[in-house]
N, C-alpha and C positions, 0 to 999 in steps of 0.2 A: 381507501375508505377510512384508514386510520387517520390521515390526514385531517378532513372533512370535519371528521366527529371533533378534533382537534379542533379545528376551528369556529365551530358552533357552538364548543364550552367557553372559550376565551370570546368570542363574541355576546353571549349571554352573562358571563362577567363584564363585561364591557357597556351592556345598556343602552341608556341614551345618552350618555356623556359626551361631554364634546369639551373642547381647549376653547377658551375666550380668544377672538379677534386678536386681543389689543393685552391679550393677559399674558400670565407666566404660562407656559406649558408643563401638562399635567406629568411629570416625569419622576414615579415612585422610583424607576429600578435606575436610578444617576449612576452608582457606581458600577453597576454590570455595564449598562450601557456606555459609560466611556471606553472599559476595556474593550469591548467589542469594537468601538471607534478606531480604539488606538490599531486594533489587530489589523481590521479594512483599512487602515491608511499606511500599515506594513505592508499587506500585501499588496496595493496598490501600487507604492513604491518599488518592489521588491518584484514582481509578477507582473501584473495588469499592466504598469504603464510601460515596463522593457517589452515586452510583449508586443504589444499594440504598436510602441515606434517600431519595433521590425516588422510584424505585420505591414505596416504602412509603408515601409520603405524596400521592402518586395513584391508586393501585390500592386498591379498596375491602378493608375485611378477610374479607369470604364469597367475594370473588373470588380473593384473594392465598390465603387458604385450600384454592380449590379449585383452583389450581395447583398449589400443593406438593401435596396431595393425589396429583393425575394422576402427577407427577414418583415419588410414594412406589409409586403402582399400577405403573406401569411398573417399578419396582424391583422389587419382589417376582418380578418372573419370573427376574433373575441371583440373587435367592436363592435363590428354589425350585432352579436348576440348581444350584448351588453346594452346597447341600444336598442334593442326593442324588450330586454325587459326592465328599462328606466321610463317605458314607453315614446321612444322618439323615433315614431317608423320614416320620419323624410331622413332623418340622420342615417337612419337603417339599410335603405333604400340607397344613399351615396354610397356606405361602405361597400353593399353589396355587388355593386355596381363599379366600383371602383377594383373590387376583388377581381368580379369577373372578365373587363377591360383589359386588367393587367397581366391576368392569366392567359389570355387567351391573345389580344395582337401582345403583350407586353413579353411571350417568351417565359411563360412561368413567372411570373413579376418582374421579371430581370432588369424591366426596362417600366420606369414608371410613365405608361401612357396617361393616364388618368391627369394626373398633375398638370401635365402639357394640354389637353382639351378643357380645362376647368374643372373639376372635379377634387378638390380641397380633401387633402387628410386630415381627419382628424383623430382625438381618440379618447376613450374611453375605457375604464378598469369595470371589475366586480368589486372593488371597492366603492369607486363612485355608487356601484348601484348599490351596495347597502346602502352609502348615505342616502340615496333617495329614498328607499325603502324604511329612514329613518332610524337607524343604526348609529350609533354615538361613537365619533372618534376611538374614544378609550386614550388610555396612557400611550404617554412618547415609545418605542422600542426602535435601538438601533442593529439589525438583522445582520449576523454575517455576510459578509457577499452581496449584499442588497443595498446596505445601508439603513439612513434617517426612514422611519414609517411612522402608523400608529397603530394598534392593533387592528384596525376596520382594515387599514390598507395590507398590512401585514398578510390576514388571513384571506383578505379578495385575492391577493398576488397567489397563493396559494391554491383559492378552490379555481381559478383561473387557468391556472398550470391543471389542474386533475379534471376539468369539465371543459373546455373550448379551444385548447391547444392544437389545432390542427395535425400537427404532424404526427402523433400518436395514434391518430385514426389512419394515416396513411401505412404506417409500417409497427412491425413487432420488435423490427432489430433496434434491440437497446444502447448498442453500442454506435449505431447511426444516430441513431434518437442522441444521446451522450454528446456526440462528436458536434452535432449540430447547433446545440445550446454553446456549446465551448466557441464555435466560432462567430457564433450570434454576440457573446459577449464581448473578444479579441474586436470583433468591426463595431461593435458600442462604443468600447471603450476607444478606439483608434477614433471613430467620427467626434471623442470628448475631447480629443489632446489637444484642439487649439483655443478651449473654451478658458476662460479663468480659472484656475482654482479657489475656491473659497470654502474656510474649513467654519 
């Protein structure tokens, strides 16, 4: 709840502001936000990315597949909410469908059937839906562990975690709950290692 409230003050500091297209970005807090930068590309170097190559070079690739998989099945349900309150019910109506598809022949999402009959991911935050809702970017912030946001995105990623997170409606154990985020991130960041880096 503390969270929440959190986020409805720094949103309401926030307004309707928004960053120019083509402008500078609106970035009062520069020098916290570098350190913060510099800290996520410590630990990225230091953690995440040793991590992630062992992950990857243990975990076979049908298995490392059918993790992210799960992790993407469980996604689809904050889109399908997020889509219907940006009001987009055919959007809504895919995710939902696409959930229930993969849940049910896909083996718990293991296996992404949906994909394979046509049925296109896509996705959607509670960020985007303030902006629809007409909610203003606000200032640049770069989040530990997160990274580059803006406060809209910041605090959606948030009331997103506390309101349509699936798995907290399935179980109490925190240390499952814990465990599960941790290796949602290690198969993140493993499916990023062959991407460019660009700081």
């Amino acid at each position: 709840m503390r969270n929440l409230l959190t986020c409805v003050l720094l949103l309401l500091v926030t307004g309707c502001a928004t960053n120019p297209p083509n402008g500078a970005v609106h970035d009062p807090w520069e020098n916290v936000n570098r350190k913060v930068f510099k800290f996520n590309n410590k630990l990225d170097d230091y953690v995440l990315k040793p991590v992630a190559k062992g992950y990857k070079k243990l975990i076979p690739d049908p298995i490392e597949d059918g993790i992210g998989n799960f992790f993407s099945n469980l996604d689809d349900v904050d889109v399908m909410v997020n889509d219907i309150l940006q009001g987009k019910p055919h959007q809504a109506g895919n995710a939902a469908t696409r959930f229930a598809i993969n849940s049910v022949f896909g083996v718990f999402g293991l296996i992404d059937v949906s994909t394979r009959v046509g049925l296109l991911k896509h996705s959607e935050s509670f960020g985007q839906t303030l902006g629809v809702w007409g909610v203003g970017e606000g200032p640049y912030i770069v989040v530990p562990f997160f990274g580059p946001n803006n406060i809209r995105s910041a605090a959606g990623r948030v009331i997103n975690s506390q309101t349509t997170s699936l798995p907290q409606y399935l179980t109490d154990d925190r240390a499952l709950l814990w465990g599960g985020q941790v290796v949602k991130l290690v198969d993140t960041r493993a499916q990023l290692l062959g991407a460019s880096r660009v700081l």
